[in-house]
C-alpha positions in Angstrom: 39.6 -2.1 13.6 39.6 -0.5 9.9 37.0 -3.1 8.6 34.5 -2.4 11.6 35.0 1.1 10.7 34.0 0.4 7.1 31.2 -1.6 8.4 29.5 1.2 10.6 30.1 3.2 7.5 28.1 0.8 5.2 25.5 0.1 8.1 24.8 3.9 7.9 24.8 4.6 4.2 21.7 1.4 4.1 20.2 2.6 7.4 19.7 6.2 5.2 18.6 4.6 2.0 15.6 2.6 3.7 14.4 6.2 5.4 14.8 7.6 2.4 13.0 4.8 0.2 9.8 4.6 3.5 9.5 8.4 2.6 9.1 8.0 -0.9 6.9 4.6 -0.4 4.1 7.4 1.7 3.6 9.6 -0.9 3.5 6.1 -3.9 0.1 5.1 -4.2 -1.9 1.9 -5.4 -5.6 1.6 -6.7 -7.6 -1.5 -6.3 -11.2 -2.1 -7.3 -14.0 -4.9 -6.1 -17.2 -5.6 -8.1 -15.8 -4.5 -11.2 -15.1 -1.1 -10.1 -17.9 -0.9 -8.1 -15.7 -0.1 -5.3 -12.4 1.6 -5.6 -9.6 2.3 -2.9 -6.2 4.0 -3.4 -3.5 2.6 -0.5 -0.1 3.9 0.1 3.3 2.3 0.9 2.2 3.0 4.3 -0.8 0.7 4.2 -3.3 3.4 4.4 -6.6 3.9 2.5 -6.0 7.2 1.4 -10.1 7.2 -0.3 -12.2 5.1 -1.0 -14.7 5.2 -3.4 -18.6 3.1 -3.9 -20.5 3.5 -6.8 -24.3 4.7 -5.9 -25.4 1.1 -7.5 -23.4 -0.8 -5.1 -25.3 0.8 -2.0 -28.2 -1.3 -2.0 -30.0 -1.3 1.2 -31.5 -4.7 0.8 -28.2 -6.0 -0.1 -25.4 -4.4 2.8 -23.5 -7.8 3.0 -22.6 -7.7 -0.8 -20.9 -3.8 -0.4 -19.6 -4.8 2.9 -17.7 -8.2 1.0 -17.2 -5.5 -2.3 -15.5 -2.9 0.5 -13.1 -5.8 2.5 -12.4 -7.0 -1.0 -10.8 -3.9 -2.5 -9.3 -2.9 0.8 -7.8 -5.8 0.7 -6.4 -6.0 -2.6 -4.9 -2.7 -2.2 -3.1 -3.3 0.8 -1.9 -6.3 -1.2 -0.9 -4.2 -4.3 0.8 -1.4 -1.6 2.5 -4.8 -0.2 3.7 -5.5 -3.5 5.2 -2.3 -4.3 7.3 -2.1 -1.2 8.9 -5.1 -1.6 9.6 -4.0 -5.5 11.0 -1.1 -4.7 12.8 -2.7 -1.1 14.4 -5.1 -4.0 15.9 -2.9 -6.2 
């Protein structure tokens, strides 16, 4: 009965740390860019876009597939960044 007690005990202590570390991940924040900065996005641990940010040369209106690919691009490189920080920190 002892060791289940300790188990509880540990189960606790880790189920605090990951709500402590998810807190901290929301306010950690990534930047990723597309088109050579042409489009920037900051993500947080939360997979958010926080902002996103297009360059007045990238908003060509003969053009709206290229800043639409530019847009999913760094979206999704910062979710992938964000994705890469969580597990980082998850690790240590």
């Amino acid at each position: 009965m002892h060791n289940i007690g300790n188990i509880m005990k540990q189960a606790k202590k880790m189920q605090e740390k990951i709500s402590r570390l998810q807190q901290e991940l929301e306010t950690k924040t990534v930047e990723a860019q597309a088109g050579g900065g042409m489009v920037r996005v900051v993500v947080n641990g939360k997979f958010e876009v926080l902002s996103l940010k297009i360059e007045k040369e990238a908003a060509n209106p003969e053009d709206t597939e290229m800043l639409q690919d530019l847009v999913i691009a760094a979206v999704n490189e910062g979710i992938r960044k964000a994705q890469e920080m969580t597990s980082s920190e998850m690790s240590k």
